[in-house]
C-alpha positions as CSV (number, residue, x, y, z in Angstrom):
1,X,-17.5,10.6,-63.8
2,X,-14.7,8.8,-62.4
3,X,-11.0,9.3,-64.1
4,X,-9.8,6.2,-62.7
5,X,-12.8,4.2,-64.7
6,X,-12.6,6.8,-67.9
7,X,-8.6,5.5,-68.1
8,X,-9.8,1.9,-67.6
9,X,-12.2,1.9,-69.8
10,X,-9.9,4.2,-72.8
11,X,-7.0,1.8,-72.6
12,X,-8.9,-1.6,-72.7
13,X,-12.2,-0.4,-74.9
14,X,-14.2,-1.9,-72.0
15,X,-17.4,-1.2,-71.6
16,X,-17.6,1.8,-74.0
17,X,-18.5,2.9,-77.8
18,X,-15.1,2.2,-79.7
19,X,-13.3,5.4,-81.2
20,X,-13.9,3.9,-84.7
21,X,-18.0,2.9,-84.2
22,X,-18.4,6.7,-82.7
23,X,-17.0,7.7,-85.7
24,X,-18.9,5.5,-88.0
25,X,-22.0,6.9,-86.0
26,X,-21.6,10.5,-86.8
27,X,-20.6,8.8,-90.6
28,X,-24.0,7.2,-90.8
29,X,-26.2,10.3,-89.7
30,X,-26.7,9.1,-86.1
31,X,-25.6,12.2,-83.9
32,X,-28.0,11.8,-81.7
33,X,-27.1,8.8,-80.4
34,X,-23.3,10.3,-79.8
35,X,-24.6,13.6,-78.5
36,X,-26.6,10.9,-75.9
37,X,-23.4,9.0,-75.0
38,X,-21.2,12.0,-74.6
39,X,-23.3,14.4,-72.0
40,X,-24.4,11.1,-70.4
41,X,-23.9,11.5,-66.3
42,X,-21.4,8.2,-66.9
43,X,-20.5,9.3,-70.2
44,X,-18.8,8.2,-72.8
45,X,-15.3,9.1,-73.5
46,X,-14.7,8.4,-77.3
47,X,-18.3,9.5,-78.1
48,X,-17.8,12.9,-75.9
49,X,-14.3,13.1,-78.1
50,X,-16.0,12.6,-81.4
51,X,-19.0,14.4,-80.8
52,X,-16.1,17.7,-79.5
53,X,-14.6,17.3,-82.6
54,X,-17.5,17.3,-85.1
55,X,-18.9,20.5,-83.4
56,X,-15.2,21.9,-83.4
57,X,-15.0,21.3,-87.3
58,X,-18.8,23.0,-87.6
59,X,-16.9,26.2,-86.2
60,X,-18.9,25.7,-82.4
61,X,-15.8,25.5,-80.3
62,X,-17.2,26.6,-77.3
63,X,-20.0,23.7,-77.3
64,X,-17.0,21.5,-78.0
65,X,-15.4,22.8,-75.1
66,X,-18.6,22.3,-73.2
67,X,-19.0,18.6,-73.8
68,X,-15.5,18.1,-72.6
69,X,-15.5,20.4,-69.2
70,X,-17.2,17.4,-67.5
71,X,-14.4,15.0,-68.4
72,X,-11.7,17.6,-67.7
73,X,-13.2,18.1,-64.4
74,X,-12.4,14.9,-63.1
75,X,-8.6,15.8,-63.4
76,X,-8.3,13.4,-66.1
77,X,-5.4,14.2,-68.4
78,X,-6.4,12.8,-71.4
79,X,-9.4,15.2,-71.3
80,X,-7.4,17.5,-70.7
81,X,-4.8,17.5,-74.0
82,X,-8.0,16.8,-76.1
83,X,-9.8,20.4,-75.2
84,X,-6.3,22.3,-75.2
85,X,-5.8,21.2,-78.7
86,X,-9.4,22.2,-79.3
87,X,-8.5,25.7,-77.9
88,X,-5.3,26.0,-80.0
89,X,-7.1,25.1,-82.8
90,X,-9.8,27.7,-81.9
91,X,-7.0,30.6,-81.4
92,X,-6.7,30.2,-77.6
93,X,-3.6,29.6,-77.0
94,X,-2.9,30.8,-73.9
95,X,-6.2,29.5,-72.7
96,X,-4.5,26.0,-74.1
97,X,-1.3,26.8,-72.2
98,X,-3.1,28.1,-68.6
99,X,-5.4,24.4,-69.1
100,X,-1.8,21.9,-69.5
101,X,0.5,23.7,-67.1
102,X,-1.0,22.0,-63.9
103,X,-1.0,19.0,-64.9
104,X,2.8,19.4,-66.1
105,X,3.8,21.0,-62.9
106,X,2.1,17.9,-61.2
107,X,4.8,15.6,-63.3
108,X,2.8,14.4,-66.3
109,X,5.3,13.7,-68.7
110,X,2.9,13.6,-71.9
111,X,2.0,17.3,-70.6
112,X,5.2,18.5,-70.3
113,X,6.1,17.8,-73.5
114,X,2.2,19.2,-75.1
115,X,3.2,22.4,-73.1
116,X,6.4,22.6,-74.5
117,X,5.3,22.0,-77.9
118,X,2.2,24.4,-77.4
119,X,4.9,27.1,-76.1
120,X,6.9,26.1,-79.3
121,X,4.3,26.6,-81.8
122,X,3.5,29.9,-80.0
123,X,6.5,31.0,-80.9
124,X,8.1,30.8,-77.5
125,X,10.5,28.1,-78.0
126,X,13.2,29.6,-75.9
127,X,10.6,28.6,-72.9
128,X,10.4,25.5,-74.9
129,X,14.0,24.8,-74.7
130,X,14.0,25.6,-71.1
131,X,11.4,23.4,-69.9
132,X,12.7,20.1,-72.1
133,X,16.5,20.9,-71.2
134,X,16.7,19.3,-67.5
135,X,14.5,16.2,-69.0
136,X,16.8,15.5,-72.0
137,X,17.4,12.1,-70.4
138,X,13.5,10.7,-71.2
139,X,13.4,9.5,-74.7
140,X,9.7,11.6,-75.4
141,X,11.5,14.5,-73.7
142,X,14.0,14.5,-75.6
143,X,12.6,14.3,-78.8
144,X,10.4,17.0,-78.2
145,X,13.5,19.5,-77.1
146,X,14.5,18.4,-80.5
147,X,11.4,19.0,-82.5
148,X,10.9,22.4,-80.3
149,X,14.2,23.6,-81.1
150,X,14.0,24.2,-84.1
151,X,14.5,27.8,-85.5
152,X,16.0,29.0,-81.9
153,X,19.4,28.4,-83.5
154,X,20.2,26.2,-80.2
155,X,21.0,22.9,-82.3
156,X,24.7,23.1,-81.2
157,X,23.7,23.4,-77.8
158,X,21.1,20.2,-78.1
159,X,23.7,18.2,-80.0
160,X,26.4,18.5,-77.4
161,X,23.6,17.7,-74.5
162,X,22.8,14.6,-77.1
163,X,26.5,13.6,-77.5
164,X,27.1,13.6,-73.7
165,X,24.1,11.3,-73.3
166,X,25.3,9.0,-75.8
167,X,28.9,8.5,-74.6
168,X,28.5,7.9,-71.1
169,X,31.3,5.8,-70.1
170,X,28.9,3.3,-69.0
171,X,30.0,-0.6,-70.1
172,X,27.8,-1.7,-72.5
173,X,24.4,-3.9,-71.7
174,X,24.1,-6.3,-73.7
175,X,28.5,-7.4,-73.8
176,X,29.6,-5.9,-70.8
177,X,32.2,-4.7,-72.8
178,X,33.8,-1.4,-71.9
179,X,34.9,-1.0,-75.3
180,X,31.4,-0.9,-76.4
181,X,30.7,2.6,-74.2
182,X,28.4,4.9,-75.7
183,X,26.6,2.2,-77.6
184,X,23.8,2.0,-75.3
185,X,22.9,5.7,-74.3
186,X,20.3,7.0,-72.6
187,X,17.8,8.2,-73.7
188,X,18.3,4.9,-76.0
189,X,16.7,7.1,-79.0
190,X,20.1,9.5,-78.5
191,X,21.9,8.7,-81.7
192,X,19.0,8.9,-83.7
193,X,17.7,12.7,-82.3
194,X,21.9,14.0,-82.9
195,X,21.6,12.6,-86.4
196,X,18.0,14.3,-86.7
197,X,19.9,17.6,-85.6
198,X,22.9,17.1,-88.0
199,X,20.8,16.8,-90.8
200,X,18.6,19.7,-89.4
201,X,22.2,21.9,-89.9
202,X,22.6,20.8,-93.5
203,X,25.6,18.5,-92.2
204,X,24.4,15.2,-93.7
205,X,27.8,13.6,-93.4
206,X,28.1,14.0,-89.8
207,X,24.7,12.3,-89.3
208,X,25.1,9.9,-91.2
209,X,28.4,9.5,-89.0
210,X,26.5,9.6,-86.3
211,X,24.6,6.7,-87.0
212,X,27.1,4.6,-88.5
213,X,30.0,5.0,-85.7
214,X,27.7,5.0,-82.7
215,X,24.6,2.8,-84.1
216,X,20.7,3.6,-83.9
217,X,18.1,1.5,-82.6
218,X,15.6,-0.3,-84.9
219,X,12.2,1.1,-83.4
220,X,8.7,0.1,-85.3
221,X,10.4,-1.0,-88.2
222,X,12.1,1.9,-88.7
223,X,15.8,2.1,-89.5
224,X,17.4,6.1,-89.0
225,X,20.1,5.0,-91.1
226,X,18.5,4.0,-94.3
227,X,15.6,6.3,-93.8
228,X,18.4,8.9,-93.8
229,X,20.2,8.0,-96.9
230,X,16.9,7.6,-98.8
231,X,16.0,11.0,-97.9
232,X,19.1,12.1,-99.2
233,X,18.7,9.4,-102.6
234,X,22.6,7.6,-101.3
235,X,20.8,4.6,-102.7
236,X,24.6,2.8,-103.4
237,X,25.5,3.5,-99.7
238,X,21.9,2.6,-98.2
239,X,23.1,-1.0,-100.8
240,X,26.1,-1.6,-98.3
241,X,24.0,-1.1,-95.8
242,X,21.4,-3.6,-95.9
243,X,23.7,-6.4,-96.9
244,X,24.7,-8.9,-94.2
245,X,23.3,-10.1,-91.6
246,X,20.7,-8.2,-88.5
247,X,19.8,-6.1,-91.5
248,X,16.3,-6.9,-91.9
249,X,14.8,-3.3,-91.8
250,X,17.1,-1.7,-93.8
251,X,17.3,-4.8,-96.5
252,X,13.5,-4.0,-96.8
253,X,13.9,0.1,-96.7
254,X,15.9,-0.7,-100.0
255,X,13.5,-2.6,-101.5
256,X,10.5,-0.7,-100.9
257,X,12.4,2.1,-102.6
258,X,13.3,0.0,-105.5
259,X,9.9,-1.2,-105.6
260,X,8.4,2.5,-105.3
261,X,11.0,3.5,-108.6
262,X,9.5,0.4,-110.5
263,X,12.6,-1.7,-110.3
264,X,10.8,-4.9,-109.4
265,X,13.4,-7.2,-110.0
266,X,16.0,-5.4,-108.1
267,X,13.6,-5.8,-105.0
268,X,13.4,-8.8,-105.2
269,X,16.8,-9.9,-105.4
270,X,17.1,-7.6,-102.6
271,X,14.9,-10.0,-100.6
272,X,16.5,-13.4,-101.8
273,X,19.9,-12.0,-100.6
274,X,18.4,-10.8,-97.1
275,X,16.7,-14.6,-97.2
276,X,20.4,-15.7,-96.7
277,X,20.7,-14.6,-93.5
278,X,16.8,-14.1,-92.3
279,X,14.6,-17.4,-93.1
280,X,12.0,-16.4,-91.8
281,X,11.0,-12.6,-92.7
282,X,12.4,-11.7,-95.6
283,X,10.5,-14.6,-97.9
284,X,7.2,-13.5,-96.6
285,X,7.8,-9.7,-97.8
286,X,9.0,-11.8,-101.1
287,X,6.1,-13.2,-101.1
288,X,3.6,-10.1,-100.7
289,X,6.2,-8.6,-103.1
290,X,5.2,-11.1,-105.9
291,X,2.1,-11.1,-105.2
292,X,1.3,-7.4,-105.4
293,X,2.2,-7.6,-108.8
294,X,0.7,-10.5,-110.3
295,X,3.0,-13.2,-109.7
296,X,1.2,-14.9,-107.1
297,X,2.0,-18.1,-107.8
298,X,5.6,-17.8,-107.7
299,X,4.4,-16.2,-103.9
300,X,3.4,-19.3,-103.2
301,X,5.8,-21.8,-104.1
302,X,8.2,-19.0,-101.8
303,X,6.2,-20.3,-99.1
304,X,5.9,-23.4,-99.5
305,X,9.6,-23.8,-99.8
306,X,9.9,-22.5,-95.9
307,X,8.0,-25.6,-95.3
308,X,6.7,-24.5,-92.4
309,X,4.1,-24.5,-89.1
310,X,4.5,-21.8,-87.9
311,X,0.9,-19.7,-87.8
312,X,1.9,-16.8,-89.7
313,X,3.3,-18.4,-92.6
314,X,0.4,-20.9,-92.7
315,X,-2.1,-18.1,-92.7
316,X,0.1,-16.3,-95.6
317,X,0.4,-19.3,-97.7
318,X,-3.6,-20.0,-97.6
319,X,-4.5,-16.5,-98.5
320,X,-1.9,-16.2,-101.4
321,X,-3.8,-20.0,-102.4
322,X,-7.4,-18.6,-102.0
323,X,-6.1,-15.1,-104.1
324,X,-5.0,-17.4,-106.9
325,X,-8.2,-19.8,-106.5
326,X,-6.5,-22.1,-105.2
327,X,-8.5,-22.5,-102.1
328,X,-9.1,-26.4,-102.8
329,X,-4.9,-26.9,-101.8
330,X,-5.3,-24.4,-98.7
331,X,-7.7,-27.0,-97.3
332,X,-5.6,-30.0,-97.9
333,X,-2.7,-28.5,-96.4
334,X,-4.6,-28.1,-93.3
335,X,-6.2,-31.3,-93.5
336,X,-2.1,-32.4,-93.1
337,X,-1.7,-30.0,-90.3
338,X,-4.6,-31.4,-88.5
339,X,-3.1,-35.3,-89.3
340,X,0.2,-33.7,-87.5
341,X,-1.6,-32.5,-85.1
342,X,0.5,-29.4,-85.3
343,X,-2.1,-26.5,-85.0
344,X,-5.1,-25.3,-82.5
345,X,-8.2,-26.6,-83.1
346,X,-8.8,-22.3,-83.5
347,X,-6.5,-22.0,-85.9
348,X,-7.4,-25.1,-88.1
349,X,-11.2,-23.3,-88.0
350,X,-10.6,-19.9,-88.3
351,X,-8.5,-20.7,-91.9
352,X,-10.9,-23.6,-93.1
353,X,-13.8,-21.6,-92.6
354,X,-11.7,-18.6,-94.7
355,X,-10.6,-21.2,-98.0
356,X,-14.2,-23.0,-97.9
357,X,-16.2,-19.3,-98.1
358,X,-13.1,-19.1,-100.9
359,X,-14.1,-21.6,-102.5
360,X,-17.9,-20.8,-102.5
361,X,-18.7,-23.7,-99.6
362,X,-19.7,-20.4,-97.0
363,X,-23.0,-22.6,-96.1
364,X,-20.6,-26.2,-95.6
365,X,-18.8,-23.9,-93.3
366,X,-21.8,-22.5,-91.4
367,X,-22.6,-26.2,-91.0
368,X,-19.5,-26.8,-89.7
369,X,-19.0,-24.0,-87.0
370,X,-22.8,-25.0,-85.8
371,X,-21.7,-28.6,-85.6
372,X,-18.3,-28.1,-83.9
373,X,-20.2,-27.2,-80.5
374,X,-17.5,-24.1,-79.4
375,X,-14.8,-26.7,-80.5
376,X,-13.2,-23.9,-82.4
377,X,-12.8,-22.1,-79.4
378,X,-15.4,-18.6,-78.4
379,X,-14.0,-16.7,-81.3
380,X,-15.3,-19.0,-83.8
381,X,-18.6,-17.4,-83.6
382,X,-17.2,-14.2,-84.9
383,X,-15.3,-15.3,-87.5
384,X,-18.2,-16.4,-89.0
385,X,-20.1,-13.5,-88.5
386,X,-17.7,-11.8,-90.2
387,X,-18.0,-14.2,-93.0
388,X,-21.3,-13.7,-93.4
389,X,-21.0,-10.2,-93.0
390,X,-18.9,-9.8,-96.1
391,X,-21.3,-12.2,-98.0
392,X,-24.0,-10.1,-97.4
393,X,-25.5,-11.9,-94.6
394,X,-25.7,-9.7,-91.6
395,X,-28.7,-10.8,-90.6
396,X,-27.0,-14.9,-90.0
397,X,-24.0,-12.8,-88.8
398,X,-25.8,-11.4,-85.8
399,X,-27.5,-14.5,-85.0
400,X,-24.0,-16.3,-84.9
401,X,-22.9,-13.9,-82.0
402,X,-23.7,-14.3,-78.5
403,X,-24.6,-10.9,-76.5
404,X,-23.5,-12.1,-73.2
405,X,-19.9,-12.6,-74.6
406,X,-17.6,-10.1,-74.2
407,X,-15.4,-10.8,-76.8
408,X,-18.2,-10.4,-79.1
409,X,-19.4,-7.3,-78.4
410,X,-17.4,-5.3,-80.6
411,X,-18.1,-7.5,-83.6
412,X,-21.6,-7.5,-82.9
413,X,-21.9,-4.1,-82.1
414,X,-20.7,-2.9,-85.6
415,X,-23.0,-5.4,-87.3
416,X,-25.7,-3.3,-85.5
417,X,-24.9,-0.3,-86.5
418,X,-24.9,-1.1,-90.3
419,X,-28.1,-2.6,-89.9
420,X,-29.3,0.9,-88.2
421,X,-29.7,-0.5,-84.9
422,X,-27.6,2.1,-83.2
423,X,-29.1,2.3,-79.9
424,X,-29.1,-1.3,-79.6
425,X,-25.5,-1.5,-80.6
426,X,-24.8,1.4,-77.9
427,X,-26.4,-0.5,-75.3
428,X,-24.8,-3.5,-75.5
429,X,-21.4,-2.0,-75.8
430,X,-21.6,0.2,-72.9
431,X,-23.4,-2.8,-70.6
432,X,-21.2,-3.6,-68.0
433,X,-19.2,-6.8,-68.0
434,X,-20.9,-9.7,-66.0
435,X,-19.2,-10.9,-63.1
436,X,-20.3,-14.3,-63.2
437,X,-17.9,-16.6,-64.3
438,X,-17.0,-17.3,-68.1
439,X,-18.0,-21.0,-69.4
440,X,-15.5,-23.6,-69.5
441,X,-13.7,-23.8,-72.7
442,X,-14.6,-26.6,-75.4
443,X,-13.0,-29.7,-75.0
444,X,-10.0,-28.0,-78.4
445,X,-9.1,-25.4,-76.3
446,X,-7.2,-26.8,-73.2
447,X,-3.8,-25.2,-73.8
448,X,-5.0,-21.5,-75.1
449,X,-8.4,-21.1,-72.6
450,X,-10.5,-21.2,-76.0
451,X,-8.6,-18.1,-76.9
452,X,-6.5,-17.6,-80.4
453,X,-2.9,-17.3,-80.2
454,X,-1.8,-14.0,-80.0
């Protein structure tokens, strides 16, 4: 084993058995076939992981730990954090601890913080603290010193280490502005961990404060702010908040509360305010909105009314039309599309063949994709397996796809499985990728390489 090629092969799913089909494996009684993958000389990383954790849950830790050693071996971290948890798990702590402290004295950030954490957890935070201190300027770091400090009454001592970080004296990135110091600290998720702490002390006011005075980063959807006065029910305050403009995540915070307390309507106002100022996002969650409770035609004419071309609101507006049997005017607004010429021949497919199998035409749309001669681009084959997949077809679905295609693989491989062909399946997924050339892309597909728009 090579960790070079077991990295390569975790990040892009390349030539390996997906985390979720070695799963589905063990699911569908096929152990074997893991157990195969994972002591394999080139083994398999997400089988060797699932096959670890199924003999873990059985109480066999120390075959776990076996089936692992290999991967650990090659100095591979990832291995490495998977059997230490194993050995927490198991009541080894230290064992846990003596397995991650190379590899964080070597400068591995992501085992620096699982040490410190471990330590934590061992009820040695104050080892914790000491470790994460010098490293409070990494924005993982950091919120591990935060998480790890808890309990060590030290949260006056993080906060002020927070507070320096955030008001640097540093002009401001995005203005230039002086004036606007200490709005772009670093670690950028600074504001957010001294607020975290604040709340921690019982000192709600001050973190909300916090948040308002210095601002907070919108990461993954997620707004501090309004997550903070939700946990703390200010709904009136998290109100002013999400009015205006830039307040896309918080104007939808509110309304997925209001929606969660059955206040429908006030949700939905709360999105045609927020459409003021955002044209774009808030009339799709409108949208969704209606439609999860039964006013999907009044989702629909919300789309339509954006009027526009735009991929993502085409694909919304012809599922909300299928979803209300409506799949008949999905297919002429593409048929306008097309005349417009404003979509990828992919695209145009990949939603006709969707409203026709709607509409009970799955066999016109076979027809179609066989007739199109790769005109919808490579993927076009696998949407159509997956078509006839979930119109109990799989046997039409595997013939659609093409072995030799990497970008079936996955598709094809799961279609496999469920038709208990597992060692098949395993086989093909593991084969390496051919280094001959891939074909030329149909004559559609000049702009995207046959591809699909990301």
């Amino acid at each position: 084993m090579d960790a070079a090629v077991l990295d390569r092969r975790t990040r892009t799913h390349d030539e390996c058995v997906p985390p979720d089909l070695a799963d589905r494996l063990l699911a569908l009684g096929h152990a074997d076939v893991v157990r195969a993958q994972a002591v394999a000389e080139d083994g398999d990383w997400f089988c060797a992981r699932a096959w670890a954790r199924w003999l873990a849950g059985r109480g066999r830790s120390e075959e776990a730990l076996e089936v692992l050693a290999p991967y650990v071996g090659t100095g591979w971290w990832t291995a490495a954090a998977e059997a230490a948890r194993l050995l927490e798990e198991a009541g080894l702590g230290e064992e846990a601890l003596d397995l991650v402290r190379p590899f964080a004295r070597g400068g591995e950030r992501l085992a620096l913080r699982h040490l410190a954490l471990s330590l934590a957890r061992c009820g040695r935070g104050e080892e914790a603290h000491a470790l994460l201190v010098p490293h409070v300027a990494d924005w993982l770091l950091a919120e591990a010193l935060v998480e790890a400090g808890a309990g060590l009454g030290r949260d006056e001592e993080i906060a002020t280490l927070l507070e320096a970080r955030i008001v640097t004296g540093r002009p401001c990135v995005r203005c230039g502005s002086a004036e606007c110091a200490g709005r772009d600290p670093e670690p950028f998720n600074a504001v957010a961990l001294l607020a975290a702490v604040r709340e921690r002390q019982g000192r709600t006011d001050e973190a909300v404060e916090a948040l308002r005075t210095y601002g907070a980063l919108v990461v993954d959807n997620r707004d501090p702010l309004a997550e903070l006065l939700i946990r703390h029910d200010r709904v009136d305050e998290l109100r002013a908040h999400a009015a205006g403009e830039d307040r896309e995540e918080a104007a939808r915070h509110l309304a997925e509360l209001l929606e969660a307390r059955g206040d429908v309507e006030g949700a939905i106002e709360v999105y045609r305010r927020q459409a003021e100022y955002d044209s774009w996002h808030a009339p799709t969650l409108l949208a969704r909105l209606l439609a999860r409770h039964g006013r999907g035609a009044e989702a629909v004419e919300v789309v339509r009314a954006m009027n526009s071309a735009e991929d993502w609101i085409v694909d919304l507006l012809c599922e909300l039309l299928a979803a209300e049997g409506r799949a008949g005017e999905g297919l002429a607004h593409l048929d306008a599309l097309e005349a417009r010429e404003a979509w990828e021949p992919w695209e145009l497919f990949r939603l006709r063949a969707r409203l026709l199998a709607a509409c009970g035409r799955l066999d016109e749309a076979v027809e179609e994709a066989r007739a199109s001669s790769g005109s919808g681009g490579p993927y076009a084959a696998e949407e159509m397996a997956r078509l006839l997949a979930d119109a109990g077809r799989p046997e039409e679905a595997v013939a659609f796809l093409d072995a030799d295609r990497p970008e079936h693989r996955r598709t094809l491989g799961l279609l496999l499985v469920e038709r208990g062909r597992a060692e098949e399946a395993v086989a093909l997924l593991r084969a390496p990728r051919s280094t001959t050339p891939p074909p030329e892309p149909g004559p559609g597909a000049a702009d995207h390489g046959g591809c699909p728009p990301f």
